[in-house]
C-alpha positions as CSV (number, residue, x, y, z in Angstrom):
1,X,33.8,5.9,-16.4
2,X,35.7,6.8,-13.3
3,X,32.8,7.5,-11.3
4,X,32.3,3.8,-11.3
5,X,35.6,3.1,-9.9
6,X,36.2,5.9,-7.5
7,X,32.7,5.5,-6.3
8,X,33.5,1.8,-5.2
9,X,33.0,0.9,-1.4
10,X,36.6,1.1,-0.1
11,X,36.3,-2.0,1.8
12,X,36.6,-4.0,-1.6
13,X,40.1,-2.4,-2.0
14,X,41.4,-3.2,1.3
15,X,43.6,-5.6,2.0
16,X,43.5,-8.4,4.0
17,X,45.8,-11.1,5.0
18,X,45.2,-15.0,6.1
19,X,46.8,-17.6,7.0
20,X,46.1,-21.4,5.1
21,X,48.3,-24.6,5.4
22,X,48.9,-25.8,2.3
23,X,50.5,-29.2,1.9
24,X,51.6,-28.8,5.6
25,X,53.2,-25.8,5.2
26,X,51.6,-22.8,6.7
27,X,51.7,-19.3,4.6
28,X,49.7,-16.5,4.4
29,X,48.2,-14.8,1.3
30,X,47.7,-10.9,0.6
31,X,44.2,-10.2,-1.2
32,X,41.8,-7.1,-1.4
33,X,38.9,-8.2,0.2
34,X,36.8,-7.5,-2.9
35,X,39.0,-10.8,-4.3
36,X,38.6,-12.9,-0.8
37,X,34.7,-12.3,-1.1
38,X,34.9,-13.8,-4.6
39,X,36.7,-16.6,-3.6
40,X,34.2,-17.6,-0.6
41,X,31.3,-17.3,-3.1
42,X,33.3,-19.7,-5.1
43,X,34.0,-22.1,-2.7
44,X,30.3,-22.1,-1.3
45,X,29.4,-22.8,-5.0
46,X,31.9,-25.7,-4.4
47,X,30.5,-26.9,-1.6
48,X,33.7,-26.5,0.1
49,X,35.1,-24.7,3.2
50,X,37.4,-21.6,2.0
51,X,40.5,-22.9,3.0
52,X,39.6,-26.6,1.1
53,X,39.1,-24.6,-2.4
54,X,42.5,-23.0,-1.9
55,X,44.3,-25.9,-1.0
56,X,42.7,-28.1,-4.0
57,X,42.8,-25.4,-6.6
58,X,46.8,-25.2,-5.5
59,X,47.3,-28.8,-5.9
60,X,45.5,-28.9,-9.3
61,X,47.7,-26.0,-10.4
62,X,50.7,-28.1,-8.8
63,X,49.4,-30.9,-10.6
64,X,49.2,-29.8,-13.9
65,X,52.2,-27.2,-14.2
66,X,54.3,-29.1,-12.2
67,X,55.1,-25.3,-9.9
68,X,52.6,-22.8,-8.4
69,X,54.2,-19.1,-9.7
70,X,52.7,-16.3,-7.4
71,X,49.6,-17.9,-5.8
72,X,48.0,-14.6,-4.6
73,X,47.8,-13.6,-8.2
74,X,46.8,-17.3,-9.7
75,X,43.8,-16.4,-7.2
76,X,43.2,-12.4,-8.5
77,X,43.1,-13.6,-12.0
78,X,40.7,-17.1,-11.3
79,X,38.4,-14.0,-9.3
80,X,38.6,-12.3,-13.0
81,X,37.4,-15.5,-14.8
82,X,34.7,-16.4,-12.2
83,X,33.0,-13.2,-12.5
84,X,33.7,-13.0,-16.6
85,X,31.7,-16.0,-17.0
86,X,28.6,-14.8,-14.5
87,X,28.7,-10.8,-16.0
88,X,25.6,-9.6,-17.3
89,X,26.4,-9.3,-21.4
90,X,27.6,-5.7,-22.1
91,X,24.6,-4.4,-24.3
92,X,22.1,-5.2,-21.3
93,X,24.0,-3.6,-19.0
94,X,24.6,-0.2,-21.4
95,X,20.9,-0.2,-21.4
96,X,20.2,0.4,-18.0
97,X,22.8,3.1,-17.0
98,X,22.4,5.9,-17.7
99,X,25.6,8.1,-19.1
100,X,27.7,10.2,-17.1
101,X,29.2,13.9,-18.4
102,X,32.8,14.2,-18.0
103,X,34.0,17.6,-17.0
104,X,35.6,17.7,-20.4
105,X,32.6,17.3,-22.5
């Protein structure tokens, strides 16, 4: 199992910041770029510039909760949920991998 995570391409961990005006504030948000690649494919899905999916997902958020509570992870875990629901179920995937012997074994 951790061959699949410490064989990852570091640029997905890397951080990256940008800036967005949001409600005509200007901030900046702090995402690995593996999460900021995520959200462009979402936003192309949308049919919608980056920076328009951020600011309408934080007013829907606003909207319905009334506060937005740590944006930048609001983002990470709507990254998690996007690819939950496009995953390959887990007993196809099992089948095509094959195992990998842990040093303990």
């Amino acid at each position: 199992m951790c061959h699949l995570f410490a064989h990852q391409p570091q640029r997905d961990y890397e951080s990256q910041t940008r800036s967005l005006r949001i409600g005509g504030h200007c901030t900046s948000i702090r995402l690995e770029m593996a999460f900021w690649d995520t959200l462009e494919e979402i936003a192309a899905k949308e049919s919608m510039s980056l920076g328009k999916f951020l600011t309408t997902l934080y007013n829907e958020v606003l909207d319905h909760h009334g506060e937005v509570n740590n944006f930048a992870s609001l983002l990470r875990c709507s990254c998690l949920i996007y690819r939950s629901r496009s995953m390959v179920p887990v007993q196809e995937f099992k089948a095509t991998v094959t195992p990998i012997l842990d040093a303990a074994e």
